[in-house]
N, C-alpha and C positions, 0 to 999 in steps of 0.2 A: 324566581317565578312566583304571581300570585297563587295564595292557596286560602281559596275562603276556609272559612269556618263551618262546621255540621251544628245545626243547631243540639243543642244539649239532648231535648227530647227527641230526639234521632237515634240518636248512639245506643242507647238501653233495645233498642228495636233492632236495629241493625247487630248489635251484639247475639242479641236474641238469635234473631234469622242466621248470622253465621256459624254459631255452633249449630243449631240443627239440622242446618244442609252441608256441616263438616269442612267448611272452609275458610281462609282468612275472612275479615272483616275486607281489606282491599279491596280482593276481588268480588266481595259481594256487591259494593260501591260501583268498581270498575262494570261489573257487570249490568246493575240498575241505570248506570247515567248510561251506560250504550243503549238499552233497549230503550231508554225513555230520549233521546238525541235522536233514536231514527224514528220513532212514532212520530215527534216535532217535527223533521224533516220529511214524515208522508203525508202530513198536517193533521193529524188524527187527533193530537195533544193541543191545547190550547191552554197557554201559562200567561195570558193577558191578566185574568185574573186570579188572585191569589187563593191557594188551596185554605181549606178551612184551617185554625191555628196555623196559619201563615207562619214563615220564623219571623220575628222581629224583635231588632236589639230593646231587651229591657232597660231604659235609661234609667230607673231605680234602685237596680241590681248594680248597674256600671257604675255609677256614684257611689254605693254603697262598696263595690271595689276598690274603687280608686281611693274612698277615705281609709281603707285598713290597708294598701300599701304604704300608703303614705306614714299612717301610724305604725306599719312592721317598719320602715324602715327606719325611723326617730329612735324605737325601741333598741334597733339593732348597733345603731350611731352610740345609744348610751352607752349599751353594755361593751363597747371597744373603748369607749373612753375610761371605765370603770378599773 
């Protein structure tokens, strides 16, 4: 089953919000996408366009990933061959 991603600056928030109102992190998700699923559907909500800090993938960041996997894993080749 797909399972998007939360953007990064989310989580710290969400974090936040669930210990204060004393429950998992899930159901506080579970909880906000239902309320904001029926606003959508009584059309109240409109997601045409993007909220301010919009998420979007950092392709700077991802590059900058993808070269230090790449160099963990050369590192990791050596030290088994050693």
């Amino acid at each position: 089953m797909y399972q998007p991603k939360i953007a990064d600056e989310h989580i710290r928030t969400l974090y936040q919000w669930a210990k204060r109102l004393e429950i998992p992190m899930t159901r506080l998700v579970n909880r906000l996408l239902a309320h904001g699923l029926a606003r959508l559907e009584q059309g109240v909500e409109h997601v045409h366009e993007p909220a301010v800090n919009d998420y979007a993938r950092k392709t700077q960041r991802t590059k900058q990933r993808a070269r230090y996997g790449t160099a963990r894993s050369e590192r990791q080749e050596c030290r088994k061959e050693s």
